[in-house]
C-alpha positions in Angstrom: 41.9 32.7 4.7 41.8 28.8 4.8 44.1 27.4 7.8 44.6 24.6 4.5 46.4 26.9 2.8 48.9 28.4 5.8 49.1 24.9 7.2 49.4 22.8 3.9 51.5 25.2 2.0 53.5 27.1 4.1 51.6 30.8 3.9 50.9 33.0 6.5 47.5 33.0 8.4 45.8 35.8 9.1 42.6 36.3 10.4 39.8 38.4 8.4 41.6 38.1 4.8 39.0 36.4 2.2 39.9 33.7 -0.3 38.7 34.3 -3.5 38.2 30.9 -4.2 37.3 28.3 -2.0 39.8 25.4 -1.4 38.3 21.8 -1.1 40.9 20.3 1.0 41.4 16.7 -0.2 42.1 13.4 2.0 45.4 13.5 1.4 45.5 17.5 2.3 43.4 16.7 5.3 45.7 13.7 6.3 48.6 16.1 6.2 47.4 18.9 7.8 47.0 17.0 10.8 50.7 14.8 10.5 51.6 18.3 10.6 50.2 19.6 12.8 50.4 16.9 15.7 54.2 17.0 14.8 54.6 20.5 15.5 52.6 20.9 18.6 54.7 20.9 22.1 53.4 19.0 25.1 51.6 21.5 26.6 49.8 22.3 23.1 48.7 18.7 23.0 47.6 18.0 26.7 45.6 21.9 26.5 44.2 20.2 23.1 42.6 17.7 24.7 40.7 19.6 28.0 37.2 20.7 27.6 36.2 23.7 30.1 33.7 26.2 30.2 33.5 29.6 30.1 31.7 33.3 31.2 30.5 36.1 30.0 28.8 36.9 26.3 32.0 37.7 24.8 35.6 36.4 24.1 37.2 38.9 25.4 36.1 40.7 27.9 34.9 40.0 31.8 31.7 39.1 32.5 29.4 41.4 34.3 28.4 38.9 36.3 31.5 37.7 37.1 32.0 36.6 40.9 35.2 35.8 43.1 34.4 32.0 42.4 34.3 32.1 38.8 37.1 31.3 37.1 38.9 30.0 40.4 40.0 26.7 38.4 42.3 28.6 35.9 44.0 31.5 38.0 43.6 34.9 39.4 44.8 36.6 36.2 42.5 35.0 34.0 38.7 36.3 33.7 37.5 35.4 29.9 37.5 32.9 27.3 40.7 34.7 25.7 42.4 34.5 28.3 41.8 31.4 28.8 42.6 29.7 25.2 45.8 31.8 25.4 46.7 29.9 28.9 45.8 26.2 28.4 45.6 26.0 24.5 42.2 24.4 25.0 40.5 21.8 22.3 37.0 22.3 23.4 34.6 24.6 24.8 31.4 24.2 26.5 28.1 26.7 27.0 25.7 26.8 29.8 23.2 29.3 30.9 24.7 29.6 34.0 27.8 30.7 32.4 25.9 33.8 31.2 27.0 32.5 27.5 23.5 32.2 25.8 21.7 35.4 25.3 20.1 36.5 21.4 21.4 34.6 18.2 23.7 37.4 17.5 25.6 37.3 20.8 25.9 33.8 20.8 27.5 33.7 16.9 29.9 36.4 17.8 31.3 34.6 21.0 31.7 31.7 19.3 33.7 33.8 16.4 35.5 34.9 19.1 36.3 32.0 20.8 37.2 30.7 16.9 39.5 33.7 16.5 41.2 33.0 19.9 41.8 29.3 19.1 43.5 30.4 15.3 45.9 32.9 16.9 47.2 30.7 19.2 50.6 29.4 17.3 49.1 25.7 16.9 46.5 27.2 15.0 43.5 24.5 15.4 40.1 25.4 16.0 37.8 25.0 18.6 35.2 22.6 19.7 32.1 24.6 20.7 29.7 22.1 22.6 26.1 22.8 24.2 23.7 19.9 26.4 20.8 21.0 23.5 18.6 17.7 24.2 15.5 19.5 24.3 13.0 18.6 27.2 14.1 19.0 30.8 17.5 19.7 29.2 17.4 23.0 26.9 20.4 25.5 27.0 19.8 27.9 24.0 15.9 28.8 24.3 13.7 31.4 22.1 13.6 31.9 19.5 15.7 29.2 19.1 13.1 26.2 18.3 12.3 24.5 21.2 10.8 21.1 20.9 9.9 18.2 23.1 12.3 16.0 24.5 13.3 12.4 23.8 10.8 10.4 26.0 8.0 12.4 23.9 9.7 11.3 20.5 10.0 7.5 22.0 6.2 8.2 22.6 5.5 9.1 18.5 7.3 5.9 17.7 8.6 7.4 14.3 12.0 7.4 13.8 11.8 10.2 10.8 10.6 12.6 14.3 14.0 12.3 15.7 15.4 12.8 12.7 14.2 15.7 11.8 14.4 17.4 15.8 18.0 16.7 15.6 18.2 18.0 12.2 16.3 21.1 13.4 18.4 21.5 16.7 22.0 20.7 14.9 20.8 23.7 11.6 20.3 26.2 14.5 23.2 25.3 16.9 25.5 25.5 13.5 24.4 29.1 13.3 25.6 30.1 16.5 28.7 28.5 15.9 27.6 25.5 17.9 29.3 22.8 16.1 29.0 19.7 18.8 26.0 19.0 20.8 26.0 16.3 23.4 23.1 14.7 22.7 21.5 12.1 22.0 20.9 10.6 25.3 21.6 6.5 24.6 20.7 5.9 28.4 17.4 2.9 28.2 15.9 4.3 31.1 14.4 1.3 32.8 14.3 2.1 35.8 11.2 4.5 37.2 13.1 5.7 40.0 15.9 6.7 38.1 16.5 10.6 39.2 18.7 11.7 36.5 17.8 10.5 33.5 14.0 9.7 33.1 12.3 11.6 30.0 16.1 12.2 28.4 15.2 8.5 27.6 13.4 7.8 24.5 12.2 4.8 26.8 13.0 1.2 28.0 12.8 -0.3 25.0 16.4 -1.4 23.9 14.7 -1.9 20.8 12.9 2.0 20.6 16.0 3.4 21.8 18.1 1.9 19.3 15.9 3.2 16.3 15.9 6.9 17.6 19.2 7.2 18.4 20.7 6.1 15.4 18.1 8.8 13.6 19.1 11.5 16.3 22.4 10.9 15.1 21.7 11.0 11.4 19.8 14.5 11.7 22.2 15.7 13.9 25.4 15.0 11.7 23.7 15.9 8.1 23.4 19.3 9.3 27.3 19.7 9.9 27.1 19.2 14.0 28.5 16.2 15.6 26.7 13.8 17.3 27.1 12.8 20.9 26.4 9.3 22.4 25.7 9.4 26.4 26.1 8.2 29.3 28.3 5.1 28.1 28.3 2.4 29.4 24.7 3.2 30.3 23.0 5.4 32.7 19.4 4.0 33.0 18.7 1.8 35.7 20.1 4.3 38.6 18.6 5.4 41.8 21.3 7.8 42.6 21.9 11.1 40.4 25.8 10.8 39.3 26.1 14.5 40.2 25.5 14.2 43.6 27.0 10.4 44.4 27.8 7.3 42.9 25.6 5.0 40.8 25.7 1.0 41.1 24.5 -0.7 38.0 24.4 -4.2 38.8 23.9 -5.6 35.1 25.1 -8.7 34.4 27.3 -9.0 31.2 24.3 -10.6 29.5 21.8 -7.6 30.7 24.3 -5.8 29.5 24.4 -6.6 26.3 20.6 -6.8 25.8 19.4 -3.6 27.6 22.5 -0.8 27.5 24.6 -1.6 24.5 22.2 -1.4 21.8 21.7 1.9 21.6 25.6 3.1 21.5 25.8 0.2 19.4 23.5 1.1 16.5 24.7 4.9 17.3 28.0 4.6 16.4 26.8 2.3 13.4 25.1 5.3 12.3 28.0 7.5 12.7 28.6 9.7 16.1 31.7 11.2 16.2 31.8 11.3 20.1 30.9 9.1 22.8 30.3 10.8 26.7 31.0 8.8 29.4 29.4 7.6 32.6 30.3 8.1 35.7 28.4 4.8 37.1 29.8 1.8 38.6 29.2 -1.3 36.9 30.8 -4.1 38.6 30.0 -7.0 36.6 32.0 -5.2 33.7 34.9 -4.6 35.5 37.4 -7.2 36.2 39.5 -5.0 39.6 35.8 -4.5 41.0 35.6 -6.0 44.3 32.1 -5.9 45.1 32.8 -7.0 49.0 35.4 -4.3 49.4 34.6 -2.1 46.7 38.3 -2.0 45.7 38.7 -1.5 42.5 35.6 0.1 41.9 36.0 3.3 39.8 33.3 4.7 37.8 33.2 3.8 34.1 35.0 7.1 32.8 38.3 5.8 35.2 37.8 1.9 34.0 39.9 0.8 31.1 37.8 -2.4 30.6 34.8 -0.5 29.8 36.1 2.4 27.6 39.2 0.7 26.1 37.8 -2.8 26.3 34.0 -2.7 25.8 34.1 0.6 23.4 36.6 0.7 21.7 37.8 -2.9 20.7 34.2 -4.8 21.6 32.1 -2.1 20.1 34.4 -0.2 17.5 34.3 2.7 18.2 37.1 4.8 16.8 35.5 8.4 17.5 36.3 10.9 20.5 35.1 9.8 24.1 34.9 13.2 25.9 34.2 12.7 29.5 30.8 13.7 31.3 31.6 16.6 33.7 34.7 15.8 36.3 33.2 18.2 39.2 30.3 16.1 39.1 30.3 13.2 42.7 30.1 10.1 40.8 33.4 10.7 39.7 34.9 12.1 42.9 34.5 10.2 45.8 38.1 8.4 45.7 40.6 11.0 43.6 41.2 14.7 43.8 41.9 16.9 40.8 45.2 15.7 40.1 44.2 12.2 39.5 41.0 12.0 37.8 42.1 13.5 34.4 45.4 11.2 34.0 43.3 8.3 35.4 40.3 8.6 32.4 43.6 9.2 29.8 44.7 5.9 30.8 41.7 4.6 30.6 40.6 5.0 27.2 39.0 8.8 27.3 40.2 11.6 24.7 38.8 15.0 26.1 38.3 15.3 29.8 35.7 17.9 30.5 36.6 20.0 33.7 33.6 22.4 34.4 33.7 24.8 37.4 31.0 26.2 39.1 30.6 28.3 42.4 29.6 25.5 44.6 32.0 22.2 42.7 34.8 24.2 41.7 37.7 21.9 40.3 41.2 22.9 39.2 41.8 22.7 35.9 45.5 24.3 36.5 45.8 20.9 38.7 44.4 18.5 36.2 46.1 20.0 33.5 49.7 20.2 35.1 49.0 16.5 36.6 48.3 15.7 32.9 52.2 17.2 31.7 53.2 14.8 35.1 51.8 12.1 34.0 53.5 11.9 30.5 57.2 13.3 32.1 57.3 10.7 34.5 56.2 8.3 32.5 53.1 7.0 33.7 51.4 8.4 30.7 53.6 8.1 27.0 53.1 10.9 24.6 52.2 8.0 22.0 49.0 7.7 24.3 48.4 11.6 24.2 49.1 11.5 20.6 46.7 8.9 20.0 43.8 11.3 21.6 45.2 14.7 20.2 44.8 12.9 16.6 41.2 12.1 17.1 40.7 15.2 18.1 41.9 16.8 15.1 40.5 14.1 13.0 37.0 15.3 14.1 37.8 18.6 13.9 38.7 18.3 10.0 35.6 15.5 9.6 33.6 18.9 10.4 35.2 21.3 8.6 36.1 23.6 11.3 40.1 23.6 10.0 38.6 24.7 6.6 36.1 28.1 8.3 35.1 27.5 11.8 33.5 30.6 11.7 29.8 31.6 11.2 28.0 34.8 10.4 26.3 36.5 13.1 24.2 38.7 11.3 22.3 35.7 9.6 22.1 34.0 12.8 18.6 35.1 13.9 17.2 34.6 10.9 18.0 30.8 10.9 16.2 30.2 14.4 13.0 29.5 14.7 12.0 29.6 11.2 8.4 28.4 10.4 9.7 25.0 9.2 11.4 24.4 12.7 8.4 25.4 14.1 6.5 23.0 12.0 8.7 20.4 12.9 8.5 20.9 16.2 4.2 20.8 16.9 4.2 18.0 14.6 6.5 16.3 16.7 4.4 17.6 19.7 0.9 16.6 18.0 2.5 12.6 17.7 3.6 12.5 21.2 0.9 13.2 23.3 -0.3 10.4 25.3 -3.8 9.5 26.8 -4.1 7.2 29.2 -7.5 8.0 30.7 -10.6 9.3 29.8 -12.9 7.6 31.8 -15.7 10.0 31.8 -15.5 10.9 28.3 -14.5 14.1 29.1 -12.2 14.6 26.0 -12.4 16.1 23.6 -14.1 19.5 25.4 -17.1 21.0 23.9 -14.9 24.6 23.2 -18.0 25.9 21.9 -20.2 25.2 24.7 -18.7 28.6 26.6 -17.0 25.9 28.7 -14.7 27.8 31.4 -11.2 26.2 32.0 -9.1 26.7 34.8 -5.2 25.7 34.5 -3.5 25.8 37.0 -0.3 24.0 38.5 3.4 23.4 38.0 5.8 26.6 37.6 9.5 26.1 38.4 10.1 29.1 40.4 13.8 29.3 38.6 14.8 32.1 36.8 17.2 30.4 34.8 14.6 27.4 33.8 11.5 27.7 31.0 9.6 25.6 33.0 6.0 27.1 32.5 3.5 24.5 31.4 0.4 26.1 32.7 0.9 29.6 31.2 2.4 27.7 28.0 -1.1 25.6 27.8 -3.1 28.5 29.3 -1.7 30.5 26.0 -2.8 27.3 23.6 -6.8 27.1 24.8 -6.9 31.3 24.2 -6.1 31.1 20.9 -8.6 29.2 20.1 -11.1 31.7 21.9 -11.5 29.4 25.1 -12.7 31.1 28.6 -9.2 30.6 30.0 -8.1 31.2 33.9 -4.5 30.8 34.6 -3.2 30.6 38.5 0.2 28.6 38.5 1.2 27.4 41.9 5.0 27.0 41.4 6.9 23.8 42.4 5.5 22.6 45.5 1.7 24.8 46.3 1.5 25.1 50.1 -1.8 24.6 51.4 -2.8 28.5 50.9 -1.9 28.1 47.5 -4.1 25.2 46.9 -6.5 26.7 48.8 -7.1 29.7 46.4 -7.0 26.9 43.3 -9.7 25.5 44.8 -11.6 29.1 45.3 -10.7 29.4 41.5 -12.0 26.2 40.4 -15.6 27.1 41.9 -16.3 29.7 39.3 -14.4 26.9 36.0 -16.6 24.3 34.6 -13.1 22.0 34.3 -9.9 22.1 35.7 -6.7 21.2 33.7 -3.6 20.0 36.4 -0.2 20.2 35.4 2.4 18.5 37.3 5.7 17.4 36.8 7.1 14.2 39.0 4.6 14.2 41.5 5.0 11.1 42.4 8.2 12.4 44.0 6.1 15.9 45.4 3.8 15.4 48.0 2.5 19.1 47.8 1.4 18.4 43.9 -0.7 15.4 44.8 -2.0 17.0 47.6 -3.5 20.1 44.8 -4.8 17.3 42.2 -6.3 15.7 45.4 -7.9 18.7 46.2 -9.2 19.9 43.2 -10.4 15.9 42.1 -12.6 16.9 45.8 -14.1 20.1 44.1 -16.3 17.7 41.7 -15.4 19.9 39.0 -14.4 17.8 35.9 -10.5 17.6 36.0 -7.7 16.7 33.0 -4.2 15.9 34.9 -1.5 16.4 32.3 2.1 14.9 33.8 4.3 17.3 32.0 7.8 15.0 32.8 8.0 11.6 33.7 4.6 10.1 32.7 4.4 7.6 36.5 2.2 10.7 38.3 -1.0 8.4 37.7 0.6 6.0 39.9 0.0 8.1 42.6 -3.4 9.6 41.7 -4.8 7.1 40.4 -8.5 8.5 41.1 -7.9 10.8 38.4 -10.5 10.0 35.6 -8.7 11.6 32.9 -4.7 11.7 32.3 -2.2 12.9 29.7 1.4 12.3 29.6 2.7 14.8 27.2 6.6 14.3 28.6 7.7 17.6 28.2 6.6 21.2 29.4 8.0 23.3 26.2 5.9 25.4 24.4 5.4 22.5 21.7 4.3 20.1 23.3 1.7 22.1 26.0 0.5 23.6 22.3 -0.1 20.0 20.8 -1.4 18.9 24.4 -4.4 21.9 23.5 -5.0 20.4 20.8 -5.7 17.1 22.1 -7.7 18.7 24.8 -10.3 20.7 22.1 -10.1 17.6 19.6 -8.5 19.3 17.0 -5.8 16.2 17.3 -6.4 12.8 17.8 -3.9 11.3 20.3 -1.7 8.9 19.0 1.4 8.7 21.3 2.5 5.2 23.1 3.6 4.9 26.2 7.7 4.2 25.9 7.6 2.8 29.3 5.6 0.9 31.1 3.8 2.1 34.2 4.1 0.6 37.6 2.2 0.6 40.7 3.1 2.9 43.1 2.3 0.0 46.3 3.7 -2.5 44.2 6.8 -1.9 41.1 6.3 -5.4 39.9 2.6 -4.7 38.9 2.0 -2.9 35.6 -0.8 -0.5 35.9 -0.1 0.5 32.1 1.8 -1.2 29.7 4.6 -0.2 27.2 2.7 0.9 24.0 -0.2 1.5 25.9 -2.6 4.8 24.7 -5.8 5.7 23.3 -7.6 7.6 21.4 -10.9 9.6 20.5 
């Protein structure tokens, strides 16, 4: 039954009973429910409203197998699954990670979410919940197979179309909606202009304001017309770091005028195009912040504690009248001068809607602390309950925009049925096909002669993770097959020790070429050291850089080198292709390449690539 009906006209709600007919709420409906809502809620059901946490386990309701002593720490000894938890803190949002044992098959996923929903509605506030997932594709992938997995956002900066983007956030919001999935946080806004940048990198579409701007407003368009909202991160802007906010704190030292030409596009021409929800940083940008002492660093919170960025350059400069959820609050950049108790009431007063407090075994925060500091806060006057009101009503705004208030729930029968489909697929190795990049082919070596009874070795990168689908080799090795080509597969994991490259180099021997994967080895001694070696062999040898595309800085005697940006399935697919000819390469470098002895020299340009 319609939560319109029990909260607009008075009748009970009760979970499981069908409407005959379906009620189309109208603005004025909509505008009431919430008045109504907001004006019934207590305290404590507006400050849980606004917290965003995860969760474990592959249900609602009952403890996770794989449940430890640390889990759950942050919300009490008595409390060991989602039901539990929505029951305690009256939580507005919820967030999935593999880690959190949440994603397994399409069924499982549809029915947690239902239960998480049903959890939510029986609580006596009755709002639904936010369900959110990091599904950026790329380096960052949380729901995998058969869910469609496509390449990431440095290899659509690389196809230069904008209708790409479109139609892989279009694809990734249709499937997350059918696991009950209705927020991702993604796009990634960040220009990543910085090659050293540890965090970001290929979750870029590239360093072009300019590029980034055009994608992200279409990843927000695809994302959105399929019922999901769109998320805007890391604002004010996460791309020209050397430090990796989840280990310490970033310095941007943008200028207001860099500013405005190289970070603000993006989240500009996003929320133009519509995103419901901006995430913040949790970078320091001094030049932005008029308490930021650079001498003394006094003053000098991150950008999710700084009123003049998320209250000043967001929402009055920029417009934005959406929700700002927080990036993580375990996470170092956001840590190094407040504890528990401060951070959540110090982003409130800020500007932030929805901090996000996620717990893991080795950065466990308190969300009993934050969310009791929270109820401080407002009793002792440091925070009004206007100001909490004013974040609990965008909140439920969203929540309506999306018709979750109206059925939040999803069928879980139909659920694997919707993933994957052949037109995803489609989607996806046409994406693939228009990203790959070549740089080099200075032999001619490209496109193979497959029909020669040529003999390929591939070998290389493997993350040795069981929780990562990090297998370019195998997924590559799996591409030249079908297409009845002499194949040899020996991956050497993450960083090949010299026995390992030692028996690639026994393997090459009996290969006419050798295909390399690596991925950042301009950062991995021990992968340069195995293209080094087998460049020594003599054998002919393709280097594919399978994440950030700088490895030919490092190598660069290689003779032949593709940056295909990602290592999914899709893309390694489309990089085969390229490799037997069967595609012509048309991706363009979204960044420019440096030289590894010198940054300031360009060994390729931005837009640079050839083809056959």
């Amino acid at each position: 039954m319609s939560p319109w009906t029990a909260r607009i006209f008075a009748r009970p709600f009760v979970l499981g009973v069908m409407l005959t007919a379906v009620i189309t709420p109208s603005a004025a409906a909509q505008d009431r429910w919430i008045d109504n809502t907001l004006r019934g809620m207590t305290l404590e059901e507006k400050v849980g409203q606004l917290f965003v946490a995860n969760v474990y386990g592959r249900t609602a309701n009952t403890r996770d197998p794989a449940d430890v002593s640390a889990n759950y720490a942050m919300y009490g000894p008595r409390i060991r699954n989602a039901k539990q938890l929505i029951d305690r803190y009256k939580l507005g949002g919820i967030v999935y990670f593999r880690w959190t044992n949440n994603l397994g098959d399409p069924a499982q996923i549809a029915r947690l979410s239902n239960g998480i929903q049903e959890a939510a509605l029986s609580q006596p506030a009755g709002i639904p919940m936010l369900i959110a997932t990091d599904q950026e594709h790329g380096v960052v992938s949380r729901v995998w197979a058969p869910a469609t997995q496509l390449p990431g956002n440095m290899a659509l900066g690389a196809t230069r179309r904008a209708g790409d983007a479109y139609d892989a956030a279009r694809v990734t919001a249709t499937e997350l909606a059918a696991l009950g999935i209705n927020q991702n946080y993604a796009p990634v806004a960040d220009v990543n202009v910085n090659p050293l940048n540890p965090v970001i990198g290929v979750r870029s579409f590239g360093e072009s304001p300019e590029l980034v701007s055009t994608m992200t407003a279409a990843a927000v368009g695809g994302t959105e017309v399929a019922g999901v909202s769109s998320t805007l991160k890391h604002f004010p802007g996460h791309g020209d770091t050397v430090t990796d906010s989840h280990t310490g704190v970033p310095w941007i030292f943008h200028t207001r005028e860099q500013w405005e030409e190289i970070d603000a596009p993006p989240f500009r021409a996003g929320i133009a195009a519509g995103a419901d929800v901006v995430m913040t940083a949790h970078v320091v940008m001094p030049e932005l912040q008029s308490d930021c002492d650079v001498v003394t660093r006094e003053g000098c919170d991150p950008a999710t504690l700084d009123r003049d960025i998320l209250t000043g350059l967001l929402r009055e400069e920029l417009g934005f009248r959406g929700v700002v959820v927080t990036d993580a609050l375990n996470m170092a950049g956001v840590r190094e001068k407040y504890g528990d108790a401060r951070i959540p009431v110090l982003a409130l007063k800020a500007g932030a809607d929805m901090p996000m407090m996620i717990d893991t075994t080795t950065d466990t925060v308190s969300l009993e602390v934050a969310y009791n500091a929270v109820l401080d806060a407002v009793r002792s006057g440091e925070l009004s309950e206007g100001r909490i009101d004013e974040s609990v009503r965008r909140v439920l705004e969203l929540k309506v925009a999306r018709g979750l208030v109206d059925d939040p729930f999803v069928n879980a029968s139909k659920a694997p049925s919707r993933l994957g489909t052949p037109e995803h697929q489609a989607v996806a190795g046409r994406v693939g096909d228009h990203s790959v990049t070549l740089l080099k082919n200075d032999d001619g070596l490209l496109p193979l002669n497959a029909g020669a009874g040529q003999k390929v070795l591939v070998t290389g990168y493997r993350s040795v993770s069981n929780t990562s689908d990090a297998q370019p080799a195998a997924h590559l090795a799996d591409a030249l097959r079908l297409r009845d080509v002499s194949t040899e597969l020996f991956e050497t994991g993450t960083a090949p020790n010299a026995e390992t490259i030692a028996t690639a180099v026994s393997r090459a021997a009996t290969n006419d070429v050798i295909v390399v994967v690596t991925s950042n080895a301009t950062g991995s001694q021990s992968q340069r050291n195995l293209v080094s070696a087998l460049l020594a062999t003599g054998k002919p040898v393709v280097l594919v850089a399978t994440r950030n595309p700088y490895d030919i800085a490092a190598l660069t005697d290689t003779p032949t080198y593709i940056a295909s940006y990602s290592w999914t399935k899709p893309s390694m697919q489309a990089v085969g292709r390229v490799l037997l000819g069967d595609v012509n390469p048309t991706g363009k470098l979204p960044v420019r390449i440096p030289a590894a002895s010198d940054p300031t020299m360009t060994l390729y340009p931005f837009g640079f690539g050839i083809g056959y």
